[in-house]
OpenMM code with the backbone's topology and positions (N, CA, C; nanometers):
from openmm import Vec3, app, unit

residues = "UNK UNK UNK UNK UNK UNK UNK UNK UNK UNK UNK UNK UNK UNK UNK UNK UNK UNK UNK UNK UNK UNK UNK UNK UNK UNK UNK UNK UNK UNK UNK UNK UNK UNK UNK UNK UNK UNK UNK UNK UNK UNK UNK UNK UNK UNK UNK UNK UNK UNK UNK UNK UNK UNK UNK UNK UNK UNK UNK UNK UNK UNK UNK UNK UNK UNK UNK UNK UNK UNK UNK UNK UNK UNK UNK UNK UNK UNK UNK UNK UNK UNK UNK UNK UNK UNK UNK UNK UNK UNK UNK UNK UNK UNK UNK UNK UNK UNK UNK UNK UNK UNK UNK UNK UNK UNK UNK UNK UNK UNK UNK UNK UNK UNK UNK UNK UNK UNK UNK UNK UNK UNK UNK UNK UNK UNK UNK UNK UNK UNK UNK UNK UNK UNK UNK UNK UNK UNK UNK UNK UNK UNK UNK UNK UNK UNK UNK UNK UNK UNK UNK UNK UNK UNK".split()
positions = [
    Vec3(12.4063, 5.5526, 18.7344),
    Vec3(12.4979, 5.4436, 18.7579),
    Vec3(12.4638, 5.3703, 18.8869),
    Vec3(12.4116, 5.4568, 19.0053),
    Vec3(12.3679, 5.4155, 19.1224),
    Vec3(12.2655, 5.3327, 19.0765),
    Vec3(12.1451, 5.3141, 19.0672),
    Vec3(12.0731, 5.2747, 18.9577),
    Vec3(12.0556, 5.1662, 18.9346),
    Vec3(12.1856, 5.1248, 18.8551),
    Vec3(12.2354, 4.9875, 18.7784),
    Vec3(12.2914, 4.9235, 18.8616),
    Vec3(12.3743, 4.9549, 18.9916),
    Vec3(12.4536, 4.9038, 19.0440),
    Vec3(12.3393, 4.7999, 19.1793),
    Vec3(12.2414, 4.8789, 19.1890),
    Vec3(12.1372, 4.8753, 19.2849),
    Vec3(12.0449, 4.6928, 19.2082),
    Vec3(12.0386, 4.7268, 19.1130),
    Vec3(11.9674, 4.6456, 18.9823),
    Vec3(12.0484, 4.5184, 18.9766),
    Vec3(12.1683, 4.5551, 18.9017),
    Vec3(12.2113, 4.4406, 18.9359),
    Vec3(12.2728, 4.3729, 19.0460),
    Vec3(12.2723, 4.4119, 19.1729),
    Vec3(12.3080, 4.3701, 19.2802),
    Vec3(12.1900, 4.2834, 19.3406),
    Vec3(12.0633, 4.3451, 19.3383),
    Vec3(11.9062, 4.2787, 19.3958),
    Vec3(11.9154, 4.1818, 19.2653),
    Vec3(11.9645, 4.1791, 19.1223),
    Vec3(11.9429, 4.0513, 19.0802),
    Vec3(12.0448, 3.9575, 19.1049),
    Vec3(12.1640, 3.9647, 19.1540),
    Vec3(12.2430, 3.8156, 19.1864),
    Vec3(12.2252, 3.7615, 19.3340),
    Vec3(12.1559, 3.8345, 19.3996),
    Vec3(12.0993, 3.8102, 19.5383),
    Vec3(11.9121, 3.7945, 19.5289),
    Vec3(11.9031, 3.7770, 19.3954),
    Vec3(11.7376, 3.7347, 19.3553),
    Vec3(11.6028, 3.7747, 19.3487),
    Vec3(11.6448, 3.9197, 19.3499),
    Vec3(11.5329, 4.0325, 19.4156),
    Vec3(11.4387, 4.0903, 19.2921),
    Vec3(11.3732, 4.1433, 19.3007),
    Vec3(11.3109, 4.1423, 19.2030),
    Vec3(11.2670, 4.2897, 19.2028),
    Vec3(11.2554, 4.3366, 19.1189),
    Vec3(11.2402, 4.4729, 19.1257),
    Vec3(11.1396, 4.5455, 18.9923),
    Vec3(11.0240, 4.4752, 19.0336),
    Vec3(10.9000, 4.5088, 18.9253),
    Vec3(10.8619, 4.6052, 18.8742),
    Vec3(10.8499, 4.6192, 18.7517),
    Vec3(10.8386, 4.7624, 18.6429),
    Vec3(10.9407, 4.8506, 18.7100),
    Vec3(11.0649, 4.8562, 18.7712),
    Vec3(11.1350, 4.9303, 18.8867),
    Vec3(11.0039, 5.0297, 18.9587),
    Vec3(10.9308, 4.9623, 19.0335),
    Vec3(10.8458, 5.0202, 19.1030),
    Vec3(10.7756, 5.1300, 19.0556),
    Vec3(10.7303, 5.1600, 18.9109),
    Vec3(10.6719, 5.2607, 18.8212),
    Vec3(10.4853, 5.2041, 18.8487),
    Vec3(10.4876, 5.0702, 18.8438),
    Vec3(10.3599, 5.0086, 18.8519),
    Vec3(10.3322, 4.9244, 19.0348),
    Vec3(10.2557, 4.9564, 19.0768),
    Vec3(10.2234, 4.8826, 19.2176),
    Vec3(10.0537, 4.8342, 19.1992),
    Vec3(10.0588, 4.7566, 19.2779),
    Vec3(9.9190, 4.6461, 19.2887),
    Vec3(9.8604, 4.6559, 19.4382),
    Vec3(9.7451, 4.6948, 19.4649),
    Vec3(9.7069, 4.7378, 19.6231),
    Vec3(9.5986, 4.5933, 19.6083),
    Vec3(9.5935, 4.5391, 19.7384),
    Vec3(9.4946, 4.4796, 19.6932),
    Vec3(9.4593, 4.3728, 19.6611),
    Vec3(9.5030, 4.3063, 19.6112),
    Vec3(9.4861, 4.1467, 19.4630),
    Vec3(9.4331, 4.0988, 19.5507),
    Vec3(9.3210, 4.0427, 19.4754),
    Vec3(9.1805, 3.9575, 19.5782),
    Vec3(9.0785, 3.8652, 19.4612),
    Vec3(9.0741, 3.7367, 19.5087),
    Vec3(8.9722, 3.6977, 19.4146),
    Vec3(8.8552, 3.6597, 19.5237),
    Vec3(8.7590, 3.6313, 19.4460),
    Vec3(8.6681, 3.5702, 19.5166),
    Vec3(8.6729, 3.3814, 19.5408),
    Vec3(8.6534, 3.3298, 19.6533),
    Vec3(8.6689, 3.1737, 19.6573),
    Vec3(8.5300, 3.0853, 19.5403),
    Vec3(8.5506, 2.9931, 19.4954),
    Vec3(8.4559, 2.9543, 19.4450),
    Vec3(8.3924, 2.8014, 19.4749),
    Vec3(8.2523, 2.7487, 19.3802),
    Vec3(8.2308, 2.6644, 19.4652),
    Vec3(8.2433, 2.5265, 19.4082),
    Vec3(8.2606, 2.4579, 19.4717),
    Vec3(8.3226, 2.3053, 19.3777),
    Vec3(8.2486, 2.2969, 19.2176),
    Vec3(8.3897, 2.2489, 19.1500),
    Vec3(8.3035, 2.2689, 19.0262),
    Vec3(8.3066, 2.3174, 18.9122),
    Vec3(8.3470, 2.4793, 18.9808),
    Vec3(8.3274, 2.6197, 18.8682),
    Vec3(8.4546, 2.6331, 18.8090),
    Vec3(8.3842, 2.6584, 18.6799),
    Vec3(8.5468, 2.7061, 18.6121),
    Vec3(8.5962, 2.8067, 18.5925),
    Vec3(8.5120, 2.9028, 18.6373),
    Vec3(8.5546, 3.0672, 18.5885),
    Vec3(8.5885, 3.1202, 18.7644),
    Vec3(8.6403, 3.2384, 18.8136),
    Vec3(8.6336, 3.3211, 18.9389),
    Vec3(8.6721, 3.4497, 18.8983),
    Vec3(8.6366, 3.5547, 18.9834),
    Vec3(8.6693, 3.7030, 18.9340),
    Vec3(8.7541, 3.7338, 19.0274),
    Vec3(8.8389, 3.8302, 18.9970),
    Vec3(8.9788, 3.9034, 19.0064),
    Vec3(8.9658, 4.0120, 19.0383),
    Vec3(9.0016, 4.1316, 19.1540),
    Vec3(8.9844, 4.2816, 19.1869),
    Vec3(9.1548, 4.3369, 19.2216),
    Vec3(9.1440, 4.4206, 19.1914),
    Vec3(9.2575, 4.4962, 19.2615),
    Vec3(9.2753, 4.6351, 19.1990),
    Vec3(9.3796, 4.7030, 19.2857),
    Vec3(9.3955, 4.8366, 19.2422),
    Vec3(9.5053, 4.8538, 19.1631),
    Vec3(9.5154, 4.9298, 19.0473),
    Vec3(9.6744, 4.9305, 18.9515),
    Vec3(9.7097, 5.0972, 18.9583),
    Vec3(9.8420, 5.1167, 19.0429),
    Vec3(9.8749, 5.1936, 19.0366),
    Vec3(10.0226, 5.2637, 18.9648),
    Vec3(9.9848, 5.3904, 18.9154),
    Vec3(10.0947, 5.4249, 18.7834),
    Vec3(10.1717, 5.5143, 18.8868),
    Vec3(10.3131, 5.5045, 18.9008),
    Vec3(10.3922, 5.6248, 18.9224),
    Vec3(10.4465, 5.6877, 18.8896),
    Vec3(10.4314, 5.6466, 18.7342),
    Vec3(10.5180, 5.7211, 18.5980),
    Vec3(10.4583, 5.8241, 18.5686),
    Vec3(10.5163, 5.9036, 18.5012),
    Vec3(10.4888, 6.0051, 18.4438),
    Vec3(10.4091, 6.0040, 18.3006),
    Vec3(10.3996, 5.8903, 18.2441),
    Vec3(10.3465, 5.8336, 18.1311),
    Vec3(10.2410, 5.7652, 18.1285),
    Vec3(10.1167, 5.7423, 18.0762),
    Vec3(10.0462, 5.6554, 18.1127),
    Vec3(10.1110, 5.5153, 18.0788),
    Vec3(10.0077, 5.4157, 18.1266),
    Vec3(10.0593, 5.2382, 18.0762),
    Vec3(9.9111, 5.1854, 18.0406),
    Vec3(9.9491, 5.0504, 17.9616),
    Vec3(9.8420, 5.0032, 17.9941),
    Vec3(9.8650, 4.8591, 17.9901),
    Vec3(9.7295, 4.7858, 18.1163),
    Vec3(9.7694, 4.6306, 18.1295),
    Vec3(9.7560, 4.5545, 18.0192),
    Vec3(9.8331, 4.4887, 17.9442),
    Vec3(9.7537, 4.4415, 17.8102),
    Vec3(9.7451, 4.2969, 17.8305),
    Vec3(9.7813, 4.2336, 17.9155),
    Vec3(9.7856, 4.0870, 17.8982),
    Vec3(9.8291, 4.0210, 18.0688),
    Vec3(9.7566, 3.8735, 18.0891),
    Vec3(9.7639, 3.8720, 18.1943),
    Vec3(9.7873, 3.7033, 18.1939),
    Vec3(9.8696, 3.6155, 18.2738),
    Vec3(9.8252, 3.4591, 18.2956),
    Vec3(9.8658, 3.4033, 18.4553),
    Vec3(9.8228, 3.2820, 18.4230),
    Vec3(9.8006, 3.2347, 18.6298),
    Vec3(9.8086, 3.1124, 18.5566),
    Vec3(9.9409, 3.0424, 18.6239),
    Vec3(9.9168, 2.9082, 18.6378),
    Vec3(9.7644, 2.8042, 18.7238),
    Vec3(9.6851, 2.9090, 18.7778),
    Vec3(9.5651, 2.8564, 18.8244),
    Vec3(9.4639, 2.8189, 18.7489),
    Vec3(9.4511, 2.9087, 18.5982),
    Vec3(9.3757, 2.8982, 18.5140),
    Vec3(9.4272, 2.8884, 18.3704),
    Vec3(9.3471, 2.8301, 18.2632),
    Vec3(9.3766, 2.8211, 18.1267),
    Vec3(9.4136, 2.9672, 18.0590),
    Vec3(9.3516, 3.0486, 18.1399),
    Vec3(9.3696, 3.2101, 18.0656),
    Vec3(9.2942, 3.2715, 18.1506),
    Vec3(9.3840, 3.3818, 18.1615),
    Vec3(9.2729, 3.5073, 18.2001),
    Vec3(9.2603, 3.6048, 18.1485),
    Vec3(9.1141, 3.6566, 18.1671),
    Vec3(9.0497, 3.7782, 18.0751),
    Vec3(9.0364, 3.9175, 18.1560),
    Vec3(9.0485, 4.0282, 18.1033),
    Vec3(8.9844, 4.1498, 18.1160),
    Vec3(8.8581, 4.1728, 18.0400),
    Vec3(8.7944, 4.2743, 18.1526),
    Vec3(8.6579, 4.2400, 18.1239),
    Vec3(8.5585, 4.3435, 18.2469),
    Vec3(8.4991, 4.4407, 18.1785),
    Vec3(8.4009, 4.5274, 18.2105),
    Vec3(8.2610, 4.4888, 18.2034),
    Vec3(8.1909, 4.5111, 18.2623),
    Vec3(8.0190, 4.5462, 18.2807),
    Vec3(7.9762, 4.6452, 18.2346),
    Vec3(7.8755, 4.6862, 18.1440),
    Vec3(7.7894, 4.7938, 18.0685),
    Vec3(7.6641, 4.7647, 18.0608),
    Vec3(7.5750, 4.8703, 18.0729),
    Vec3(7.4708, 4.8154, 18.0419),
    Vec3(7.3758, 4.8449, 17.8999),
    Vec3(7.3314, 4.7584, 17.8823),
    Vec3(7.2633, 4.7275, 17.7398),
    Vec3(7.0977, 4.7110, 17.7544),
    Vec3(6.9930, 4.7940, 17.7239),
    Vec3(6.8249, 4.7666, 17.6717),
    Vec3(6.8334, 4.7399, 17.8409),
    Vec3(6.8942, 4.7931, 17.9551),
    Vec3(6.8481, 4.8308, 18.0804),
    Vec3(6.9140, 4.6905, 18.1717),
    Vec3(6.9963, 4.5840, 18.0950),
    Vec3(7.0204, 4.4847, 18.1457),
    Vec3(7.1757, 4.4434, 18.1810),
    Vec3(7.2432, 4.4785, 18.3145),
    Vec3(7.3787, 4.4551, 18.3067),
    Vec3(7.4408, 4.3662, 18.2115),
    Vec3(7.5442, 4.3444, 18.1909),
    Vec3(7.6363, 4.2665, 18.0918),
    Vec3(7.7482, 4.2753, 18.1093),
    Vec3(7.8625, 4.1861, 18.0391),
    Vec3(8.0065, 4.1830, 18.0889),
    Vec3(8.0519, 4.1746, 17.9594),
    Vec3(8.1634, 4.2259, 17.8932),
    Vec3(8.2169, 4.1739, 17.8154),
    Vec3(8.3842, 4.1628, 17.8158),
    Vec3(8.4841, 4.1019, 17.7402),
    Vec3(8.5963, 4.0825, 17.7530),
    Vec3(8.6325, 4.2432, 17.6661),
    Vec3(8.7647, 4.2996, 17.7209),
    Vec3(8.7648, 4.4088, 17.6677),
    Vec3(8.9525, 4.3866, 17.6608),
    Vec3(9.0454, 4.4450, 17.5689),
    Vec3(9.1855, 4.4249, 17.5229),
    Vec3(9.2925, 4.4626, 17.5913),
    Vec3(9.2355, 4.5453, 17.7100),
    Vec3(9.3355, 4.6070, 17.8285),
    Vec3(9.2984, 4.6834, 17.8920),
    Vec3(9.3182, 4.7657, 17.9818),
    Vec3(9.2906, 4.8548, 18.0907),
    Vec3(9.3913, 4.9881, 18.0710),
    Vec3(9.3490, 5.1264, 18.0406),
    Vec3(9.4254, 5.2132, 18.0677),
    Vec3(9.4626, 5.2747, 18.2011),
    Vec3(9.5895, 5.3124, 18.2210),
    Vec3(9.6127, 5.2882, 18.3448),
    Vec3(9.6953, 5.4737, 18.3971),
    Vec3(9.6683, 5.5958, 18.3870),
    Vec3(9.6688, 5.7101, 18.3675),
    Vec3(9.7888, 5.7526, 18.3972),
    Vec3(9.8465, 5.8685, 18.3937),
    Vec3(10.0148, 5.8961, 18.4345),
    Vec3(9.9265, 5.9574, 18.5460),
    Vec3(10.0342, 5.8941, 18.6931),
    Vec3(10.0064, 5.9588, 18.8210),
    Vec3(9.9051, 5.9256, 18.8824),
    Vec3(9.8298, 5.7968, 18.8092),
    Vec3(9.6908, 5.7958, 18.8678),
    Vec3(9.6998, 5.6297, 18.9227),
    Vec3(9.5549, 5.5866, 18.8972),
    Vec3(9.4988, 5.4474, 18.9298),
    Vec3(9.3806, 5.4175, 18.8578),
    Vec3(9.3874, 5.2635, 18.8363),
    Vec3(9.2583, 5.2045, 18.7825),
    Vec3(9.2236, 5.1532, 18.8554),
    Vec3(9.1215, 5.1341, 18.9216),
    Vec3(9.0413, 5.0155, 19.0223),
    Vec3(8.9646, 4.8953, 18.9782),
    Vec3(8.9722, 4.7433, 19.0034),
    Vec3(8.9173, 4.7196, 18.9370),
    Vec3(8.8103, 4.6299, 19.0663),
    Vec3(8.6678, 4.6385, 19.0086),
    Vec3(8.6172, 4.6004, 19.1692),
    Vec3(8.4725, 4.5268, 19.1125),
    Vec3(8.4052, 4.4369, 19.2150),
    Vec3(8.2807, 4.4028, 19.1798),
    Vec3(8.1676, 4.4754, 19.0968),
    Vec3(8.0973, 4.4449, 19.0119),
    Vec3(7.9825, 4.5371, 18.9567),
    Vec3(8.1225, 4.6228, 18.8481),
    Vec3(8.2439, 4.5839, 18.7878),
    Vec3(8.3013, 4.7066, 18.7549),
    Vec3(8.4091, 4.6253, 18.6552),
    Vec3(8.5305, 4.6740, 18.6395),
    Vec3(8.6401, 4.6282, 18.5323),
    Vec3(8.6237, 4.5161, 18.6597),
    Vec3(8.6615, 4.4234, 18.6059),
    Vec3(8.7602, 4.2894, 18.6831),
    Vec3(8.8135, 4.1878, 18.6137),
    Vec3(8.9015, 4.1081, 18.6510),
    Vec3(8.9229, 4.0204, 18.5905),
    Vec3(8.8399, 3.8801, 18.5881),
    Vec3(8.9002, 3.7551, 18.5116),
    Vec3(8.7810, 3.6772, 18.4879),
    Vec3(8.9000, 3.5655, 18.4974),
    Vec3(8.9219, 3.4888, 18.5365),
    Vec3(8.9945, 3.3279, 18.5549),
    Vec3(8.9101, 3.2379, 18.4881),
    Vec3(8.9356, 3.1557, 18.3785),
    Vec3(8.9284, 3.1285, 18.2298),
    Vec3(8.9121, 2.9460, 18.3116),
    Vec3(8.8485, 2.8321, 18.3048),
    Vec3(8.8751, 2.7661, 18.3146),
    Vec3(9.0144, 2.6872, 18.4152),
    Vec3(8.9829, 2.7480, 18.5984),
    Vec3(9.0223, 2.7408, 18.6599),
    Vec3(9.0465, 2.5860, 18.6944),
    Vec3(9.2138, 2.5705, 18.7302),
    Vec3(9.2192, 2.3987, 18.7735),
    Vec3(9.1717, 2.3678, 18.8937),
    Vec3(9.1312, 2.4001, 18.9841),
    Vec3(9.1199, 2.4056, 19.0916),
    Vec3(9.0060, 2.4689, 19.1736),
    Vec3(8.9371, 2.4760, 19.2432),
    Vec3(8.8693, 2.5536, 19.2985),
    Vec3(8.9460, 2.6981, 19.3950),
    Vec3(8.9082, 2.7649, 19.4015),
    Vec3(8.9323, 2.9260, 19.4834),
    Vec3(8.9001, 2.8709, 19.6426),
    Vec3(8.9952, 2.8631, 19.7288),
    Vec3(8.9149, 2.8780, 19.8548),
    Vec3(8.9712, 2.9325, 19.9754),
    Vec3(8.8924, 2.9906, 20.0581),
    Vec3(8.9144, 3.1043, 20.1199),
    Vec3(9.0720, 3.0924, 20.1815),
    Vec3(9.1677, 3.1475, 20.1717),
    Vec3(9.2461, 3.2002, 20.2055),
    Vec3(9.3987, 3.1335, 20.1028),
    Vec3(9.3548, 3.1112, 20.0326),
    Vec3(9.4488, 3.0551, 19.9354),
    Vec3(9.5702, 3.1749, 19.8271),
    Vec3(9.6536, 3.1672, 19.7611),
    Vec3(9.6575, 3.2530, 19.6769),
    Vec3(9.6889, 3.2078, 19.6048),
    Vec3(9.6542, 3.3307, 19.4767),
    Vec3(9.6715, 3.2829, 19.3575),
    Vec3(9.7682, 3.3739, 19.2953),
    Vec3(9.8802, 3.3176, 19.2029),
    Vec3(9.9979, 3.3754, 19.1204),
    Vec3(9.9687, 3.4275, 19.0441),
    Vec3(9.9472, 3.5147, 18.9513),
    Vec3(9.9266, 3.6042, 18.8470),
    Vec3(10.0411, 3.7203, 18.8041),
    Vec3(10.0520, 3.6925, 18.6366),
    Vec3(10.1818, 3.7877, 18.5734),
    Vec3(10.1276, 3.9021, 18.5429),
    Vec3(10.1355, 4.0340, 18.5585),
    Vec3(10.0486, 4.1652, 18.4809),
    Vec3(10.1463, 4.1639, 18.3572),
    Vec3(10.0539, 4.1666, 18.2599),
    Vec3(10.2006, 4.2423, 18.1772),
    Vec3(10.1355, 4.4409, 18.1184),
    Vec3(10.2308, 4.4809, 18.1575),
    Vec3(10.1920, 4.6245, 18.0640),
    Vec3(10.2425, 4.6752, 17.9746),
    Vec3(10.2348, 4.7925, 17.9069),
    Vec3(10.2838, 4.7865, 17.7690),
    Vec3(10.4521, 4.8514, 17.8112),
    Vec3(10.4587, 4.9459, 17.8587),
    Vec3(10.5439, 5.0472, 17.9391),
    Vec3(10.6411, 4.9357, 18.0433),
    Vec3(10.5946, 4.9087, 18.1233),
    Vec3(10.6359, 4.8880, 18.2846),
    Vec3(10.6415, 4.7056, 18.2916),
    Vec3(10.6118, 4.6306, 18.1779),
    Vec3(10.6556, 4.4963, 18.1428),
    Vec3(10.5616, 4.4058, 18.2581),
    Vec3(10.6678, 4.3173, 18.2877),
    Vec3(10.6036, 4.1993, 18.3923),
    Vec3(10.5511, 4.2291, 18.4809),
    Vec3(10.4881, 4.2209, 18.5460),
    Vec3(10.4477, 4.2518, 18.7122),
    Vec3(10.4080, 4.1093, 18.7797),
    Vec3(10.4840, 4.0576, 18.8693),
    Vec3(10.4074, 3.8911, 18.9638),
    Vec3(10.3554, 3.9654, 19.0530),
    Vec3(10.2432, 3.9111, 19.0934),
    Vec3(10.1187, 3.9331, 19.2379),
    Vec3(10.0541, 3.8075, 19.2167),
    Vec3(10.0466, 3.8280, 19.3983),
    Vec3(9.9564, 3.6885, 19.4345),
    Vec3(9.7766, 3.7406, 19.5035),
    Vec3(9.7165, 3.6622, 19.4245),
    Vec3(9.5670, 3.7593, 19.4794),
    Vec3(9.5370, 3.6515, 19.5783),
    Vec3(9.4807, 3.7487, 19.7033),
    Vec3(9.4418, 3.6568, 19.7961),
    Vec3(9.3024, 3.6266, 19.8031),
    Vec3(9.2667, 3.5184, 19.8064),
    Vec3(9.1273, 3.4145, 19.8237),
    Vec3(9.0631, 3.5041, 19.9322),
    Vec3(8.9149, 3.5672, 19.8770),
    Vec3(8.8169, 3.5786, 20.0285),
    Vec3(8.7081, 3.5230, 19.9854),
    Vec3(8.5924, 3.5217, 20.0859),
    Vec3(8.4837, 3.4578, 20.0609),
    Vec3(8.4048, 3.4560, 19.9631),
    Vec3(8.3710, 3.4025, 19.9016),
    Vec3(8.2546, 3.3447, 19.7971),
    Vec3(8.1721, 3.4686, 19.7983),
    Vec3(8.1070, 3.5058, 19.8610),
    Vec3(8.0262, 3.6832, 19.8757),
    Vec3(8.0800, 3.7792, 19.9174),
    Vec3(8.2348, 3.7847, 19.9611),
    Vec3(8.2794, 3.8944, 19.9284),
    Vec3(8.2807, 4.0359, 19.8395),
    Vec3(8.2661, 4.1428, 19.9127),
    Vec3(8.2167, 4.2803, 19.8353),
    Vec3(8.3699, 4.3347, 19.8251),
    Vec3(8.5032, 4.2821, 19.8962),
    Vec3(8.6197, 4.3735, 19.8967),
    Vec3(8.6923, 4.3021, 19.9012),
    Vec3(8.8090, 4.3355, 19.9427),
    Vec3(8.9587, 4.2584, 19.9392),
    Vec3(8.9369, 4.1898, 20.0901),
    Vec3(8.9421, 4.0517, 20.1042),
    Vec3(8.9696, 3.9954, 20.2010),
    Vec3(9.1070, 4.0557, 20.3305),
    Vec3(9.0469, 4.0539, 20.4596),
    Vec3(9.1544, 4.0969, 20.5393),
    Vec3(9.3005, 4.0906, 20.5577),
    Vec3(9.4034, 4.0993, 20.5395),
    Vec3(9.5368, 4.0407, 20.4835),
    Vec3(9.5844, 4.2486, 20.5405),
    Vec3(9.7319, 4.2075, 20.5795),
    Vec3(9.8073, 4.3324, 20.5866),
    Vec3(9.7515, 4.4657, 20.5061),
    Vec3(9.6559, 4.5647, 20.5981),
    Vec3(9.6371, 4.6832, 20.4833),
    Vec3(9.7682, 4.7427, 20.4308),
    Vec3(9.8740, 4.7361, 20.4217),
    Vec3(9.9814, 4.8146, 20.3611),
    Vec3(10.0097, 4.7324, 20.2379),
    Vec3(9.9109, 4.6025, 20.2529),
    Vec3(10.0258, 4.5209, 20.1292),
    Vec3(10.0119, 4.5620, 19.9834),
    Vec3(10.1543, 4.5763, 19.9538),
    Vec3(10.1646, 4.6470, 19.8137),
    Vec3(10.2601, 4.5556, 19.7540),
    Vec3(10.2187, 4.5164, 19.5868),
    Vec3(10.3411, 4.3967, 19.5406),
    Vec3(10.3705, 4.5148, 19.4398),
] * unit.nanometer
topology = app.Topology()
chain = topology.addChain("A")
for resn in residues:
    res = topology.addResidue(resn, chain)
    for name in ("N", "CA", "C"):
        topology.addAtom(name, app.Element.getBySymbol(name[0]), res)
């Protein structure tokens, strides 16, 4: 009952209270891009606190036409990427998603990426529903999450 009372109190005062904190996001980082481009890639960490696994199945950004999930494998010795239907996301654990690895893919971006900008993005999971995060813009050759508060967790 505590609970509910907590719930609906943070919603008539506007608060938001994502997957009720079962799902957290370390991280959210894209890379900036360069006049022009229509695609940019997406990193971050997805963390489960449930007891259940989840998984991300669907994702959009008013920045871009769509965005994709999407792994690297390699094939006849030659990296490759392909779009893949979601990310499993483990009970108690984390998925990482990072350069050379799972990441995301920004679909026909309106705008260019540039360094220190952010970008809005909805997670949705199957379990733990909506999730909003804003990924923050780092450099164009960036290997990690651009500098920004290490504690920040959405």
């Amino acid at each position: 009952m505590l609970r509910l009372r907590v719930l609906l109190a943070g919603a008539a005062l506007g608060v938001a209270f994502p997957a009720l904190a079962q799902i957290e996001i370390e991280k959210p980082w894209a890379r900036a891009t360069t006049p022009g481009a229509k695609i940019a890639g997406g990193y971050m960490v997805i963390r489960n606190k449930a007891s259940a696994p989840d998984r991300l199945v669907d994702l959009s950004s008013p920045a871009a036409a769509r965005v994709e999930m999407h792994v690297h494998h390699m094939e006849n010795n030659v990296a490759k990427m392909r779009q893949v239907p979601g990310y499993d996301v483990p009970a108690s654990g984390r998925f990482e998603l990072r350069p050379g690895g799972a990441h995301l893919m920004f679909m026909q971006i309106k705008q260019p990426f540039k360094e220190g900008d952010k970008v809005p993005v909805t997670l949705t999971f199957e379990r733990a529903g909506e999730v909003q995060v804003e990924f923050h813009v780092g450099r164009l050759t960036a290997l990690s999450a651009p500098s920004y508060d290490p504690g920040h967790k959405q």
